[in-house]
N, C-alpha and C positions, 0 to 999 in steps of 0.2 A: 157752306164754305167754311172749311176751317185753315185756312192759311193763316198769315199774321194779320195778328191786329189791328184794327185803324187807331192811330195816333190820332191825338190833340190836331198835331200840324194839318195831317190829312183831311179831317173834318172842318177845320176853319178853310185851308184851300179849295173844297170842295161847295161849300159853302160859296166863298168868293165867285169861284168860277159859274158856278152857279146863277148866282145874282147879274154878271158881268164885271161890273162896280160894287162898291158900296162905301158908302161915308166912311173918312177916316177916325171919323171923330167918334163915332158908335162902337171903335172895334179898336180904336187906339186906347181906352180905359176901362177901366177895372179889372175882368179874369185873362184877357185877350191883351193886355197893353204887352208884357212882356215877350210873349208868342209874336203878335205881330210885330212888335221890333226887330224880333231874331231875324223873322221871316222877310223882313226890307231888307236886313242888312245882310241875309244870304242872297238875295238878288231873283226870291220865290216871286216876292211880291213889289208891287210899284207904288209907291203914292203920287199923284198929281191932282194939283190944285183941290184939295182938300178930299180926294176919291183915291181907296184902293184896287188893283187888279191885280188879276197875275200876270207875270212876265211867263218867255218862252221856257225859262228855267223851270220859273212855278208849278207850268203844265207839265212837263217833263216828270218834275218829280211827283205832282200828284197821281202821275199815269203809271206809275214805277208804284208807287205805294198800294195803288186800287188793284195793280195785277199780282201783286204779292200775296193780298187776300185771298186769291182766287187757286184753287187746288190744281191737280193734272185733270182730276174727276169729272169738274166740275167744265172743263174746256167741251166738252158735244155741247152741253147743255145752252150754254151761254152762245157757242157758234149757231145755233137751232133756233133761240131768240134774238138773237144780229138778223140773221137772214129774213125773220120774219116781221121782225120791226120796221128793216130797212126796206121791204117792199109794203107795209102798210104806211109808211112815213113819205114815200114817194107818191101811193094813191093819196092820199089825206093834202099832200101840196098842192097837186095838179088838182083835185078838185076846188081845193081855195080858190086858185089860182082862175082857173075857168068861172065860178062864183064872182070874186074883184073883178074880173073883164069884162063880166054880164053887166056888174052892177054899174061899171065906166062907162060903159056903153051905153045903158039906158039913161042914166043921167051923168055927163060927166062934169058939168056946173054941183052938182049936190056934192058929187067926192069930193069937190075943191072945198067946198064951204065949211062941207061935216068935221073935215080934216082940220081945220084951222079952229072950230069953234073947243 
């Protein structure tokens, strides 16, 4: 890929998104304090009750920035790995999925408790 660059913003958004959350307090100081201020106060990102996320802005613009990198070239390539992710991503749920229901099934006092402990 040689499109543009990943920026600072990019990398800490993607990062965030990544995570879901993450403490404000771990990324509101030192190399990240001024970055993430910008990035509240453009409306990229959220703080609540001591947790950052991204907003629907955030994503927006980290989706604009990730496909910026990406060449004309490079579009078969990345359509050929969607397509093949997204149907190994679909077997790999449905077997969890059939897996959890076994395991409800056979005990579903255990799930309760396992869960809780």
């Amino acid at each position: 890929m040689t499109g543009a660059e990943p920026t600072a913003a990019t990398d800490l958004l993607l990062t965030i998104m990544t995570k879901g959350v993450v403490e404000s307090r771990a990324w509101s100081e030192g190399a990240h304090r001024q970055l993430v201020s910008t990035l509240v106060a453009e409306g990229a990102l959220a703080e609540d009750q001591g947790f950052l996320y991204l907003t629907d802005m955030g994503d927006e613009r980290l989706s604009h920035s990730l496909q910026a990198q990406v060449t004309p070239e490079d579009h078969d390539g990345l359509a050929a790995f969607a397509d093949e992710f997204t149907s190994l991503d679909a077997e790999v749920k449905a077997a969890l999925t059939a897996w959890q229901r076994a395991q409800r099934d056979s005990d579903p006092d255990g799930q309760v408790v396992r869960s809780l402990s």
